[in-house]
N, C-alpha and C positions, 0 to 999 in steps of 0.2 A: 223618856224625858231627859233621862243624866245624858244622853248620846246627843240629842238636837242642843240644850243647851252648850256642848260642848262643843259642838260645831256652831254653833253662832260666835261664840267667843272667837274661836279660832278664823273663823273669817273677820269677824271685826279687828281681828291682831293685825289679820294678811293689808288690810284694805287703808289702816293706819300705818302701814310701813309705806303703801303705796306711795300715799301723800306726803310724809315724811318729806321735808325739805332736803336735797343734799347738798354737800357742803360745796360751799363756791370757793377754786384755787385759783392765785393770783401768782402772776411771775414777773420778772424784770429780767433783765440781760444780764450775764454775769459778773459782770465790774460790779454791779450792786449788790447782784447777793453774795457776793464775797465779803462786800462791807459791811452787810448786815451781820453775816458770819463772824466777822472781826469784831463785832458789836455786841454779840452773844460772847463772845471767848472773853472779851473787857468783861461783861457781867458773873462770867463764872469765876474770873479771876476776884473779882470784888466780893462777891458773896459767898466761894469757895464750895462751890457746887458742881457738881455734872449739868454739863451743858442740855441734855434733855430733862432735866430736871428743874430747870430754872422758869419761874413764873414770870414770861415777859409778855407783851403784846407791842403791834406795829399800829402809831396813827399815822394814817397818807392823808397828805394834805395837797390840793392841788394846787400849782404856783406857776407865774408868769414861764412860760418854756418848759414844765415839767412837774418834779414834785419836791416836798418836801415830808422826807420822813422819820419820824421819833420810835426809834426803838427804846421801849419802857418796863420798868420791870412793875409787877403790882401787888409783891407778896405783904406790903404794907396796907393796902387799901383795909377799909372797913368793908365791911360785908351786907354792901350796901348797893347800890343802883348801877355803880358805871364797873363793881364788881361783877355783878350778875351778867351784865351786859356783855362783857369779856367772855367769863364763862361760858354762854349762851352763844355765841358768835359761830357762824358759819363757815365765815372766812377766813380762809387760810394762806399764809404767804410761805411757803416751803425754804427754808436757806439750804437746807439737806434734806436727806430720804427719811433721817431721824427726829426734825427739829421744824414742826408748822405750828407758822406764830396765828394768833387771832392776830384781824384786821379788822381797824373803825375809822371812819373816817369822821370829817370834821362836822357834815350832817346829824353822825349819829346825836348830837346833844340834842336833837327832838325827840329820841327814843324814852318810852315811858319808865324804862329803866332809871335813865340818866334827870328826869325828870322829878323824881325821886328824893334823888342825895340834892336837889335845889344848887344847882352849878348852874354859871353862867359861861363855860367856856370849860374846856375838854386841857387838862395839859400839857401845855407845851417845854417838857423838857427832857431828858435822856439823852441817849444818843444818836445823833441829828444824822443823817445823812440829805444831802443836796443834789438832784439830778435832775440833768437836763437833758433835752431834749434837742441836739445840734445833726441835720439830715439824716433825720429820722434813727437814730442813734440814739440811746442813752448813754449820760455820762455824767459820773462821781463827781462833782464840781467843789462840793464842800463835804467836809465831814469835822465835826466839832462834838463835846460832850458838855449837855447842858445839864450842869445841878446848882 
């Protein structure tokens, strides 16, 4: 009896790993993630952390030619909806082999998460980068720090 239940467990373990979502990685050309990179090294300088160590997250927002995106830190947040949601996130934006940020986009405020902390709008400010999209090319066009 201790032997089949333990093999039921053990296959219910295997068959939830199955399913187990994996994680979705996002990349950009490297003019951006360098500026992202630069964006992480501004936050470590500000909160005088190690760079893998810093609680940030990236919103990508889609914009005429390209994107706009907020690199943001969230070690403030309440531990509440659009934290979980960070937390929880699957995606990933690499700037190094050391350093993958969660990724949300401007969608997510329909997530039950974010539904939660009762927000109308995802924030927009940190550290901005601007990229466009010129023959099929990306390029750094803005880069600003929004607080």
């Amino acid at each position: 009896m201790n032997r089949r239940f333990s093999l039921l467990i053990l296959s219910f373990a295997i068959l939830i790993k199955c399913f187990a979502q994996n994680n979705i990685t996002y990349s950009f050309e490297t003019c951006v993630t360098d500026s992202l990179l630069n964006g992480v090294k501004f936050y470590g300088t500000k909160y005088k952390r190690p760079l893998d160590k810093l609680k940030l997250y990236v919103l990508i927002l889609s914009e005429d030619d390209g994107y706009g995106i907020y690199l943001q830190e969230y070690s403030h947040l309440p531990n509440r909806g659009l934290l979980e949601l960070i937390k929880a996130s699957n995606r990933k934006l690499f700037v190094s082999n050391k350093i993958g940020l969660p990724v949300l986009f401007q969608s997510d405020i329909l997530s039950e998460q974010i539904k939660k902390d009762k927000i109308s709008a995802l924030p927009l400010r940190g550290y901005y980068i601007r990229v466009t999209n010129i023959n099929y090319d990306q390029k750094v066009t803005q880069v600003s720090i929004l607080f």
